[in-house]
VOPAGU-2260 file (C-alpha; in pm, 1 decimal, decimal comma):
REM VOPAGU-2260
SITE   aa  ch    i         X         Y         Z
SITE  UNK   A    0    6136,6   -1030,4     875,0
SITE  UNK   A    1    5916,7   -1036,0    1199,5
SITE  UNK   A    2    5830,3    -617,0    1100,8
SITE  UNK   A    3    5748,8    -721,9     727,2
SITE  UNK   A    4    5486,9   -1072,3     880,1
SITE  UNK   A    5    5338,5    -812,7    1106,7
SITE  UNK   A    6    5244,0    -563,4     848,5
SITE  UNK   A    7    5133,1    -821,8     587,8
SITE  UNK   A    8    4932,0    -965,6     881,7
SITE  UNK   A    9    4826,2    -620,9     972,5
SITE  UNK   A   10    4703,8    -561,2     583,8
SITE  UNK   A   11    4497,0    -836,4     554,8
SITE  UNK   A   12    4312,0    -801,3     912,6
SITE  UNK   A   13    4245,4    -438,8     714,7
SITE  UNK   A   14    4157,7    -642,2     385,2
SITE  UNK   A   15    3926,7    -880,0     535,8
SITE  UNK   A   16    3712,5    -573,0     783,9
SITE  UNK   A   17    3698,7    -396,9     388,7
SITE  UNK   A   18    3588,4    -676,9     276,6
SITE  UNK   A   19    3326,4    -758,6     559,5
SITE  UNK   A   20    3184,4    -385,8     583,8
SITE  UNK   A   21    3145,3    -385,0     216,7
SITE  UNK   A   22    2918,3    -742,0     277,5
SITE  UNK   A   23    2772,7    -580,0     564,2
SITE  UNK   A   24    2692,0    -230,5     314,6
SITE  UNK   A   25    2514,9    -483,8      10,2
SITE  UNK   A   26    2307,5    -689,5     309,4
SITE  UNK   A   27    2138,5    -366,9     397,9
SITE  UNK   A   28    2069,7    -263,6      69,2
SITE  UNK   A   29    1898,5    -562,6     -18,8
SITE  UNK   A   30    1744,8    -550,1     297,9
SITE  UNK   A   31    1610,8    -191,5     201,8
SITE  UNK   A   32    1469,3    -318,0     -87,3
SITE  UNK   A   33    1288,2    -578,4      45,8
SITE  UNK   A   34    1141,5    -366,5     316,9
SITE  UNK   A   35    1026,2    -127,9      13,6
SITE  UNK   A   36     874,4    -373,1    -180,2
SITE  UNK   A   37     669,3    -520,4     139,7
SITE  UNK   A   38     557,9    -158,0     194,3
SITE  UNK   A   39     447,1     -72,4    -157,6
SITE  UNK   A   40     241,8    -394,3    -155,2
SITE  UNK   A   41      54,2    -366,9     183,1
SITE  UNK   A   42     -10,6       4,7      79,3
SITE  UNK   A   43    -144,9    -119,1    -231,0
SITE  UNK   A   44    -309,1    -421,2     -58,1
SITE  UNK   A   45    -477,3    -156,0     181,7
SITE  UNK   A   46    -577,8      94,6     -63,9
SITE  UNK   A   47    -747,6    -280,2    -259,4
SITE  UNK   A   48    -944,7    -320,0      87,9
SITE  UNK   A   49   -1064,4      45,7     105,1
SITE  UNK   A   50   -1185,0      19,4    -236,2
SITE  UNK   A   51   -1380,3    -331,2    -146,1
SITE  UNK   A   52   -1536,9    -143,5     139,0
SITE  UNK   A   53   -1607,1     177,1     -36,2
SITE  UNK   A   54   -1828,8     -52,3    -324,9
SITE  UNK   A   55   -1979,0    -243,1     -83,4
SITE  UNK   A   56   -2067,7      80,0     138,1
SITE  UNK   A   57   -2220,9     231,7    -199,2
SITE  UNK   A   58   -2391,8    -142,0    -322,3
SITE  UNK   A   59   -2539,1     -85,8      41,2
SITE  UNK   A   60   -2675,8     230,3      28,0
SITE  UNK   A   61   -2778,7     168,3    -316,9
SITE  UNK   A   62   -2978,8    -131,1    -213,3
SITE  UNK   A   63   -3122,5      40,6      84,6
SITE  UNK   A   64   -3240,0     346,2     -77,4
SITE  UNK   A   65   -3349,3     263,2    -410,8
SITE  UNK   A   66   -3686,0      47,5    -424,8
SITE  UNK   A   67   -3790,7     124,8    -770,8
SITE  UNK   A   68   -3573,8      12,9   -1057,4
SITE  UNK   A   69   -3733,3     296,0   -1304,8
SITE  UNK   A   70   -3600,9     573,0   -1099,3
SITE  UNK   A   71   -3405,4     790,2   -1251,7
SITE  UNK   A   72   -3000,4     880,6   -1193,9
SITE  UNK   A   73   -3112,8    1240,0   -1015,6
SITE  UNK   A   74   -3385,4    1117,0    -809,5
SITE  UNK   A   75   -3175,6     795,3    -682,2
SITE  UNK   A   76   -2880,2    1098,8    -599,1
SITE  UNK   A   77   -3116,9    1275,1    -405,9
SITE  UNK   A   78   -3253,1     997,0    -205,9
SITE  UNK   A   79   -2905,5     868,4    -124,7
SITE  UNK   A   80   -2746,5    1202,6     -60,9
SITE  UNK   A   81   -3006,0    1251,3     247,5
SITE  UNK   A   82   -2802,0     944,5     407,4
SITE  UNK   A   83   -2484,4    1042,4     583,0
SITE  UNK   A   84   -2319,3     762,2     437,6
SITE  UNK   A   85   -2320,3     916,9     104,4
SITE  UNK   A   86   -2063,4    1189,7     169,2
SITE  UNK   A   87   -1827,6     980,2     332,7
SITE  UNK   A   88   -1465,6     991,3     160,3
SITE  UNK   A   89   -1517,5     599,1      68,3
SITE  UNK   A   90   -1834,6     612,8     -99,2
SITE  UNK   A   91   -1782,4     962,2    -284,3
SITE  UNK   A   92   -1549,1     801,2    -542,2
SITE  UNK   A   93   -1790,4     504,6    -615,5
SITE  UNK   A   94   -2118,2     749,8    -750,0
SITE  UNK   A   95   -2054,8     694,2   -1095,6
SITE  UNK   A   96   -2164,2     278,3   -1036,3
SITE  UNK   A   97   -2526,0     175,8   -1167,0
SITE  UNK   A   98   -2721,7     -96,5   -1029,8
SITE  UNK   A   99   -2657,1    -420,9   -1202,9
């Protein structure tokens, strides 16, 4: 009798680790997951910001460069290409926007 309360006391100490490394094994995967999500949006918040800046660097330039509004697409390029802010990696993806 004492052999057969030992064991059965012995099986559920082993049940009840299972069951709390199982708990522990779900925690961090929702913990994963919530760290992924937070990192997918600050990259995507980040990659928002470098866009802001990258229009804003172009508006600049735009506004700096170009005095006459009847100038046309490839003389406003040239003007703006002689200013080193024009070939930056930020400002190269926004040369397609026209003045307002």
């Amino acid at each position: 009798e004492y052999i057969k309360r030992l064991n059965k006391e012995e099986e559920e100490k082993h049940q009840k680790k299972l069951r709390q490394e199982a708990s522990m094994r779900e925690r961090q995967k929702e913990v994963k997951k919530f760290r992924e999500l937070n990192e997918r949006r600050m990259s995507r918040d980040r990659e928002r910001l470098k866009q802001d800046e990258a229009q804003q660097m172009y508006k600049a330039l735009l506004t700096e460069k170009i005095h006459d509004p009847d100038i046309t697409w490839s003389e406003a390029k040239s003007k703006m290409s002689q200013d080193r802010r024009y070939k930056t990696p930020l400002t190269v993806s926004y040369t397609h926007l026209t003045l307002p």
